[in-house]
C-alpha positions, 0 to 999 in steps of 0.5 A: 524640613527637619523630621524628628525621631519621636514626636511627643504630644503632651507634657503631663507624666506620661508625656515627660517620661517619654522625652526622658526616655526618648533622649536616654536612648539618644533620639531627636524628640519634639515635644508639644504642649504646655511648657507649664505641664499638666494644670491637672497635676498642679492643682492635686491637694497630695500625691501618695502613691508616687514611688519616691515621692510620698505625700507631695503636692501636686504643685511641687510634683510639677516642677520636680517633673519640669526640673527633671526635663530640663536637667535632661536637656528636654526642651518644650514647643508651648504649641497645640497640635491640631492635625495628624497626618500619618504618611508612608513612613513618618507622620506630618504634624499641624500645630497652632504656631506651623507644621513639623515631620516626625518617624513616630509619635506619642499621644499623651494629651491626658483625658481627650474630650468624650462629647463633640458638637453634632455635626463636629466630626462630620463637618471637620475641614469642611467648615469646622477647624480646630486651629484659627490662626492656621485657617483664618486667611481663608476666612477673609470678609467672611463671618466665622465663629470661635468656641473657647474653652479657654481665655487662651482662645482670646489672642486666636479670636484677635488673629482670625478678626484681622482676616473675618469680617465678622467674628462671633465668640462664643467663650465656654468660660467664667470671668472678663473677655478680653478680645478686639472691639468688633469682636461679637461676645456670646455668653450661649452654650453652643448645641450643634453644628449644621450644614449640608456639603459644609457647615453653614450654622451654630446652633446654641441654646438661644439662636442659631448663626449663619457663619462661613467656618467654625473654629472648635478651640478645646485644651486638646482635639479629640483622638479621633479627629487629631488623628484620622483612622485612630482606633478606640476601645469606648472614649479611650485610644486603644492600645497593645502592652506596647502602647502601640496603636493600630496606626503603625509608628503611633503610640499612646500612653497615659489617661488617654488610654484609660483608668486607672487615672494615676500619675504613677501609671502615666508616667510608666506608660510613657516610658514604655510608649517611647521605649517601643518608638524607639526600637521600631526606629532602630529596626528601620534604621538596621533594614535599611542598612542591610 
């Protein structure tokens, strides 16, 4: 398996600075995330603050964002990452669509959420995932339930029914589903997950479901879930001047480290998280060679 240099989580500014960065130092980067990038930048009325660029939509942000990508020869995996696995001297990667291996990574996921279900956390890989497409063949003749913050969820709903025997779905969203027929539809907000050795439960605000596994479909895991032994300072992942986290070889930058919530401080918390990455790969590069 090819192991990158720099694995960057994220395509809002902080997340496409770093590759910027990245590939200005000449290192092998994978990027995941929305090949779109930030939806939060997209829909800002006017920016006024973004050095160089005054009063720019957020719209026109973006694709100057994207156009500066990809003159930069950035290219985007429109893939979710849903595990971190930090090893000895690299982290493995778990995403919707397969596995990869990086030296470093960079989490830039924007705002993660603040609010797990009860029993979430503590049931994770004991009957909660984060990633139906990756658990659904364990699920086979069994019952499993999706919550989806999303219409994106739909295609994972359609995947896991192919394996499940019965699928209930439980979309966190206004408008049409649009999911295989079979596929139960609940228009119930999901209130805690229950079990004893593993989850056994849904509980909502209207009945609780008997299920076999759960799957959590968010735009973003939670830190601490997507990387295990993550330190936070409240709901943001903390970290030094140099985006360091206290994890070794894993940096964070942008809203995910905390106010203020600007772009323009996104961005340069990008460039310092991937200008750090990129020392600490050379200083291994340099003990290895003595």
């Amino acid at each position: 398996m090819q192991r990158f240099d720099i694995a960057i989580i994220g395509t809002g500014p902080a997340g496409l600075e770093a590759a910027l960065t990245a590939k200005a130092r000449n290192k092998n980067i994978l990027v995941l995330g929305s090949a779109t990038s930030s939806e939060k930048v997209r829909k800002a009325h006017s920016i006024m603050n973004y050095l160089g660029l005054p009063a720019i939509s957020g719209a026109d942000m973006q694709k100057r964002f994207l156009g500066h990508a990809q003159e930069m020869g950035v290219e985007i995996c429109d893939e979710k990452a849903t595990m971190v696995f930090p090893q000895t001297d690299y982290f493995s990667l778990q995403t919707d669509k397969g596995f990869y291996e990086a030296q470093t990574v960079i989490l830039a996921t924007g705002m993660a959420p603040s609010n797990t279900y009860p029993g979430e956390e503590e049931f994770l890989g004991r009957g909660v995932s984060y990633c139906a497409t990756c658990d659904a063949a364990l699920y086979r003749g069994k019952t499993a339930a999706i919550i989806a913050a999303s219409p994106d969820e739909e295609a994972e709903a359609d995947f896991l029914a192919e394996f499940a025997e019965k699928v209930h779905y439980f979309p966190l969203y206004k408008g049409e589903v649009q999911v295989k027929e079979g596929i139960e539809v609940h228009r119930e907000r999901p209130q805690g997950i229950v079990g004893q050795m593993k989850a056994t439960a849904l509980q909502t605000d209207a009945a609780s479901y008997e299920v076999d596994g759960i799957f959590v479909l968010r735009e973003s895991v939670a830190p601490t879930s997507l990387v295990p032994g993550l330190q936070m300072d409240g709901n943001h992942v903390a970290v030094d001047r140099s985006m360091a986290t206290n994890v070794v070889g894993l940096f964070a930058a942008g809203d995910i480290t905390g106010a203020p919530y600007q772009y323009i401080k996104s961005a340069g918390e990008g460039n310092v998280a991937a200008l750090s990455a990129a020392s600490l790969i050379d200083a291994r590069n340099r003990a290895r060679q003595a």
